[in-house]
C-alpha positions as CSV (number, residue, x, y, z in Angstrom):
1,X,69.9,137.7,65.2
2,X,73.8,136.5,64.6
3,X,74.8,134.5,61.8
4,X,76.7,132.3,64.2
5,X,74.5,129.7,66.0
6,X,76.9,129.5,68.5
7,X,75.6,132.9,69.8
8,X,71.7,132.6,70.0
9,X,71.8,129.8,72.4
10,X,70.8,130.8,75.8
11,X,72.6,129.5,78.6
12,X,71.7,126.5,80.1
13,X,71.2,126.4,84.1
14,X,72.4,123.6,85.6
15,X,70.2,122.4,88.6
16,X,72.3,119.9,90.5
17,X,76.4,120.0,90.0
18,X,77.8,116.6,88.7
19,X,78.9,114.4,91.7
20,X,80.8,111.8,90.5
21,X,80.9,108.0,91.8
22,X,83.7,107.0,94.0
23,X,85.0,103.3,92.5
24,X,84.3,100.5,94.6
25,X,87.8,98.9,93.7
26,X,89.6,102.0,94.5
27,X,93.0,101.7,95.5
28,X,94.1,103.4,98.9
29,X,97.5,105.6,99.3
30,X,99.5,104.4,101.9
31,X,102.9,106.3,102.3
32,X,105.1,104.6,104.8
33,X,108.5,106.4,105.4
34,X,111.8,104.3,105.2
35,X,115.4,104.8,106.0
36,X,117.6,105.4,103.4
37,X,119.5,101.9,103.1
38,X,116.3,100.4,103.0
39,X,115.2,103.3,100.0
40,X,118.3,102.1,98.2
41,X,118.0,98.4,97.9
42,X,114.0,98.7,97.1
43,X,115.4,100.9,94.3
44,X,117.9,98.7,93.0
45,X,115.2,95.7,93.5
46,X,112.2,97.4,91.4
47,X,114.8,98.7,88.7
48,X,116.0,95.0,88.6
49,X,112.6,93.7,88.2
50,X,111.1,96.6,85.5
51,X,109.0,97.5,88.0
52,X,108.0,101.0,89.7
53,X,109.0,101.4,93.3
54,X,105.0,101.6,94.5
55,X,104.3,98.0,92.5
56,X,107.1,96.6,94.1
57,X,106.3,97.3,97.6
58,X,102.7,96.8,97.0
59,X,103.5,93.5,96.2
60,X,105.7,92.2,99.0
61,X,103.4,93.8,101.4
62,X,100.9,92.2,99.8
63,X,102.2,88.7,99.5
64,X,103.9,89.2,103.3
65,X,100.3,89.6,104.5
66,X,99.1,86.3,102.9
67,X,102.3,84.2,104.2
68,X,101.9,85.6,107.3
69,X,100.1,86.9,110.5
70,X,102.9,87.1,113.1
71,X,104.9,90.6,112.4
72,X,107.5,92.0,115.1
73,X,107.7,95.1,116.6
74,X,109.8,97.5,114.4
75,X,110.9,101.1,115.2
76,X,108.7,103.7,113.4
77,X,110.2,107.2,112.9
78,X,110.1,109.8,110.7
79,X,112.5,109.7,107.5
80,X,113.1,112.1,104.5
81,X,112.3,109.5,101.9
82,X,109.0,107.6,101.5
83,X,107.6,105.0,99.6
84,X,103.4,104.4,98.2
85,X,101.9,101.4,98.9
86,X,98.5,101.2,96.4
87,X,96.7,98.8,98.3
88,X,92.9,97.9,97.1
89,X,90.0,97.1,99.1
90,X,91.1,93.5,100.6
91,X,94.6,94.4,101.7
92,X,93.4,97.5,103.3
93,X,90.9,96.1,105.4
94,X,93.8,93.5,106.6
95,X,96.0,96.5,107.4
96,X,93.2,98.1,109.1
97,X,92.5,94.9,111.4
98,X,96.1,94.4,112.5
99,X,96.3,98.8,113.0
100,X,93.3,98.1,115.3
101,X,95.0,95.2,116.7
102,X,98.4,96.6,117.6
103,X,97.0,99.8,118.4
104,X,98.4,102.4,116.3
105,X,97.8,104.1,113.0
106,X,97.5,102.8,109.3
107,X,100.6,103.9,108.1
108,X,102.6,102.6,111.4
109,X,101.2,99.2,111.1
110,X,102.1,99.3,107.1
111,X,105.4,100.3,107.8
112,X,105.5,97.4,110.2
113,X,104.2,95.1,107.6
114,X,106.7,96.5,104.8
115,X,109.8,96.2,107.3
116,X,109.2,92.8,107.8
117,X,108.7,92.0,104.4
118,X,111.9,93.9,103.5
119,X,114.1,92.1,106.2
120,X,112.9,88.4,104.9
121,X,113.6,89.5,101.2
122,X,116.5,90.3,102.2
123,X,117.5,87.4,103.3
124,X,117.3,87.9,106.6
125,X,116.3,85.7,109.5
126,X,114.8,86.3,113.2
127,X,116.7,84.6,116.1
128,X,114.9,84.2,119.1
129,X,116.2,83.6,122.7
130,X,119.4,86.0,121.8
C-alpha cells in the first residue's frame, strides 16, 4: 500500500470512446480562390471596415444571395490566393441549390456568387446587348 492515493486506483476501462455531437448550426468552410486585384481590394475593404477577410466576404455573399437570384457566368480558375466563406446552415443549402442548378461544384458556384458580389460592390454595372 502507497501513501499516495493517486497510486492505488486501478485503472478504469472505458467501454465506449466519447463521440462527440456535431452542432446543428455549424458553419461550413468554403474556400473560393480569387485573383490577386480582387485579394487586394477585399483586403483594403475588411481592414477599412474592422473586419476579418472571411466576415467580410461571408457577408456580401450572403447579402448578394438575398438581393438576388440571377448571377452571370464568371471564369473560374485556379489562383494562388484564396479567401473563406463561413457560411451556416441556410446560406449553404442556397449555394447547394444553385451548384445543383448550374451544374458544377460548391466552391465554383460560391466563387460565382462572390464574383458577382465583388463586381456590384465595386461599383460596377452589367451592360447587356454590347
Amino acid at each position: 500500500m502507497n501513501l499516495n492515493p493517486m497510486l492505488n486506483q486501478t485503472k478504469r476501462k472505458l467501454s465506449q470512446p466519447l463521440v462527440r455531437k456535431k452542432r446543428s448550426d455549424s458553419k461550413v468552410d468554403i474556400r473560393i480562390p480569387i485573383t490577386p486585384k480582387d485579394r487586394e481590394f477585399v483586403l483594403y475593404a475588411a481592414r477599412s471596415r474592422r473586419e476579418s477577410i472571411t466576415s467580410y466576404v461571408t457577408g456580401i455573399v450572403k447579402a448578394h444571395l438575398d438581393q438576388r437570384s440571377e448571377f452571370p457566368q464568371q471564369v473560374y480558375g485556379p489562383s494562388d490566393f484564396i479567401v473563406h466563406v463561413k457560411a451556416p446552415p441556410k446560406m449553404y443549402e442556397s449555394v447547394v441549390h444553385y451548384s445543383i442548378k448550374w451544374d458544377c461544384s460548391i466552391r465554383e458556384a460560391t466563387h460565382r456568387i462572390f464574383t458577382d458580389a465583388l463586381f456590384r460592390e465595386q461599383g460596377g454595372v452589367y451592360v447587356e446587348g454590347v
